[in-house]
SETOR-104201 format. One line per field, with one value per residue (C-alpha): x, y, z; residue number from 1. Coordinates in Angstrom, 3 decimals. Example, Ala and Ser with C-alpha at 12.3 -4.5 7.8 and 13.67 -1.06 7.14 Angstrom:
2
xx: (12.300/13.670)
yy: (-4.500/-1.060)
zz: (7.800/7.140)
resi: (1/2)
# end
This chain:
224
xx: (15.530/14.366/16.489/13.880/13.927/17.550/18.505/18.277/21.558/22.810/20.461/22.904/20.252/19.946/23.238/24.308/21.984/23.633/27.181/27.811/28.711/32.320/31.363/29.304/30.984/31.495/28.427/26.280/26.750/26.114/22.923/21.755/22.567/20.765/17.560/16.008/17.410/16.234/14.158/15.653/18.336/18.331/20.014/22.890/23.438/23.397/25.962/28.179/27.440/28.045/31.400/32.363/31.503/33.661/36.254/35.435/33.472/35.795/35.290/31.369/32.051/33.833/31.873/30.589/26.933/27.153/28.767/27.137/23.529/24.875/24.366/21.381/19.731/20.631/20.081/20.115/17.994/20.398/23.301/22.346/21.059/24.914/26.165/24.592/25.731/29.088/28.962/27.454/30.193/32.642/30.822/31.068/34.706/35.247/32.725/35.574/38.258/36.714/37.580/38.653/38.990/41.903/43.411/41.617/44.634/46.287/44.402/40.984/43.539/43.911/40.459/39.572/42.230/41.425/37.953/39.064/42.222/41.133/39.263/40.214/41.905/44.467/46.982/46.645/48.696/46.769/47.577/46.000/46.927/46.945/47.839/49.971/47.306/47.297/43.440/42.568/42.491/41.701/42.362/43.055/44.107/46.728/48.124/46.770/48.371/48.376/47.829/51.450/52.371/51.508/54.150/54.195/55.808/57.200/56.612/53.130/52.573/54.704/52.733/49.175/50.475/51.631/48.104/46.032/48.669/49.647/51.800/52.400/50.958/50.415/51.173/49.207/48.821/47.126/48.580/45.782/47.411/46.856/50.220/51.147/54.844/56.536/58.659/62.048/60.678/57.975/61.121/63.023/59.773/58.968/62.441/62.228/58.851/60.204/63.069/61.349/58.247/61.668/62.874/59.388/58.896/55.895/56.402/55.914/53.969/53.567/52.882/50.529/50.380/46.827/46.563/44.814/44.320/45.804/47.523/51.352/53.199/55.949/56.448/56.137/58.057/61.434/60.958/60.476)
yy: (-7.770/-4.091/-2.845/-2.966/-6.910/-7.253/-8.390/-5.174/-5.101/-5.094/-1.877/1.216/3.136/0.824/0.214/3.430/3.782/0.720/1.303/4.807/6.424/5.179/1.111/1.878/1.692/4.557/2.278/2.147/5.888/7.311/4.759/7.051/9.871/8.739/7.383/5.281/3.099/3.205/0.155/-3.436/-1.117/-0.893/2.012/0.312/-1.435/2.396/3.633/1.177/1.555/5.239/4.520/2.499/4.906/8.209/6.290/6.691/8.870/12.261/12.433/12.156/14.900/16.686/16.198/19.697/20.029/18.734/15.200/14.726/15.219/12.915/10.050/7.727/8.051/12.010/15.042/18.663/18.117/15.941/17.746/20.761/18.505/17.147/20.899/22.066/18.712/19.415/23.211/22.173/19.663/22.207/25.455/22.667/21.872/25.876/26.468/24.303/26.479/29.546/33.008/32.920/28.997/27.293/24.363/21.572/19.378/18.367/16.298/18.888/21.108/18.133/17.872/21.518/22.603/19.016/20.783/24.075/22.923/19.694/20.105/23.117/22.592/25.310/25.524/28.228/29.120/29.580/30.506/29.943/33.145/32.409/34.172/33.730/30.941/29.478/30.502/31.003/34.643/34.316/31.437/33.414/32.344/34.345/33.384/31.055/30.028/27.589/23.914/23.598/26.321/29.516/32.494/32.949/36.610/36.389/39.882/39.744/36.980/39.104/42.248/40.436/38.126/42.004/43.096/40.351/40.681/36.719/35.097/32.284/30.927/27.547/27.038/25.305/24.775/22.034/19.843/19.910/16.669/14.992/13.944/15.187/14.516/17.817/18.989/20.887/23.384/23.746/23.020/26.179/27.971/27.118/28.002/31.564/31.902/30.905/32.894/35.883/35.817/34.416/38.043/39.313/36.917/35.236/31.177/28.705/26.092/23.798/23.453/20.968/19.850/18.805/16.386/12.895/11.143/12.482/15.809/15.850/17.929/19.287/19.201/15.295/14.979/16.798/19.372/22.333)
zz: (74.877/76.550/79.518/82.080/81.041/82.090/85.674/88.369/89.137/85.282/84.449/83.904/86.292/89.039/89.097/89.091/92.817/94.101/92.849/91.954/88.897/88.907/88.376/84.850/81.231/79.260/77.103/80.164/81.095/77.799/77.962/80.810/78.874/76.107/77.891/75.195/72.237/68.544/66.995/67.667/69.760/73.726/74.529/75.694/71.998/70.775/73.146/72.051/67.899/68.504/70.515/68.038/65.375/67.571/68.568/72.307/74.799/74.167/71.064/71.073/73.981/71.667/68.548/66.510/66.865/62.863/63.657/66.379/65.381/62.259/64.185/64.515/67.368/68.112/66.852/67.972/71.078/72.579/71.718/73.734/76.645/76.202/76.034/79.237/81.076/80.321/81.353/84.153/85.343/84.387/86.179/88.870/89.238/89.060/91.890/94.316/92.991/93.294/94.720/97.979/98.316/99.056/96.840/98.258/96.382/93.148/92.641/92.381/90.422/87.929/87.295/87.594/84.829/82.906/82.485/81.343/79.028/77.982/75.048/73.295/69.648/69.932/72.553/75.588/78.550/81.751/85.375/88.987/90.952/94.714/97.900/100.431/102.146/98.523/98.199/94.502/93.894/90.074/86.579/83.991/80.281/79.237/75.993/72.931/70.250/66.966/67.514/68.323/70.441/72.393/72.518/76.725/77.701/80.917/81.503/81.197/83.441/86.364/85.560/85.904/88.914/90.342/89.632/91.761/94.429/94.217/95.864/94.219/90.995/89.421/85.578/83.045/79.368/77.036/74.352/71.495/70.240/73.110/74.369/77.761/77.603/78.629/75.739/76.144/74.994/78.290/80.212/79.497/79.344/82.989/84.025/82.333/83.632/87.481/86.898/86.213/88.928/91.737/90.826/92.580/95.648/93.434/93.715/90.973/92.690/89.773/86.353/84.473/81.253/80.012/77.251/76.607/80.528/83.739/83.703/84.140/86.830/86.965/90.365/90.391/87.514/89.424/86.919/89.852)
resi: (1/2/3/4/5/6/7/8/9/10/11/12/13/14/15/16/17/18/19/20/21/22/23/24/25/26/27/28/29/30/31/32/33/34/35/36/37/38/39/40/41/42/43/44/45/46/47/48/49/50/51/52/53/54/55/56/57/58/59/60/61/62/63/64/65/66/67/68/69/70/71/72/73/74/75/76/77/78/79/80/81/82/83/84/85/86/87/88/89/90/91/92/93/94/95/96/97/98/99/100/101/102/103/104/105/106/107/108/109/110/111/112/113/114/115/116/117/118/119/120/121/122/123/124/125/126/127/128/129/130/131/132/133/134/135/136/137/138/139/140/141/142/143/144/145/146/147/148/149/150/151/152/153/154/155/156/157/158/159/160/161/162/163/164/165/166/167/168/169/170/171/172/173/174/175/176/177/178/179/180/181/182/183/184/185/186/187/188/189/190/191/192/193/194/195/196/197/198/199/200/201/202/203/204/205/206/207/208/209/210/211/212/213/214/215/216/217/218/219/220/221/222/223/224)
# end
């Protein structure tokens, strides 16, 4: 049976108008994504062989132009169309933190810094500069590392948090494995790293891990 036989309120599309983008699958928005099924295949059916076949929606995100374009039903066309969506979404997210803004919330920083840290396959150690109204002054990734761990130099973060004139800062570094559990290790790291911008009047306002699901803070976490 073709989509357009379905019920109206069961199409991904119409649904989508009545409901918003929130109420679909991960199957019924890559459907969307995908506009049209292959023979004997709505486009829904293919969503879900090729979920099936990733393992989920981040890693058909995250797929190499190579494995992706693997795949019945894609091909090179479709992974740039799904390259430019996704800089678009993340040029988006960076447009509400950008110069001059202030934090609209944690929340916005989650997703913001989600975007950015998310899906990179080697770790890296980023900061949010603010000033004294917490308005983002500049994100900047300072370190990178292995897949297991970036060397972070204290020093350097004071000398380029002296540089933009922050006054305050908000940490942030991915897990490539996935796992957002904050290791000792990130512990005594944020403590050296507070330690040594306290010694300047710059504040540690948080710090976020970014792994697999929702970012975890420090600050919630007591950690701060």
């Amino acid at each position: 049976m073709r989509i357009n036989d379905w019920p109206v309120n069961e199409r991904p599309r119409e649904k989508l108008l009545e409901k918003g983008s929130a109420a679909l699958s991960d199957a019924e928005l890559l459907a969307i994504f995908l506009r049209t099924g292959v023979r004997g295949r709505t486009a829904v059916d293919l969503s879900r062989d090729l979920l099936a076949a990733f393992g989920g929606l981040r890693p058909i995100l995250e797929a190499s132009a190579q494995a992706f374009s693997a795949h019945h039903g894609l091909g090179p066309a479709k992974y740039v169309q799904l390259q430019a969506v996704l800089e678009m979404s993340r040029r988006h997210l960076q447009a509400r933190l950008s110069a001059g803004d202030t934090l609209a919330g944690p929340e916005a920083t989650r997703h913001y810094l989600t975007a950015r840290l998310r899906h990179l396959r080697h770790e890296v150690f980023a900061c949010l500069f603010l000033d004294k109204h917490h308005r983002v002054i500049a994100f900047e990734e300072l370190f990178r590392g292995t897949l297991d761990a970036a060397s972070v130099y204290p020093r350097e973060v004071v000398r380029r948090a002296l540089d933009l004139n922050a006054a305050s800062v908000i940490l942030a570094h991915n897990h490539p494995s996935g796992v957002t559990e904050p290791s000792r290790a990130d512990e005594m790291m944020t403590e050296r790293l507070a330690e040594a911008l306290g010694t300047v009047d710059i504040a540690v306002m948080d710090h976020f891990v970014v792994g697999e699901g929702r970012p975890v803070s420090f600050l919630e976490r007591g950690l701060l």
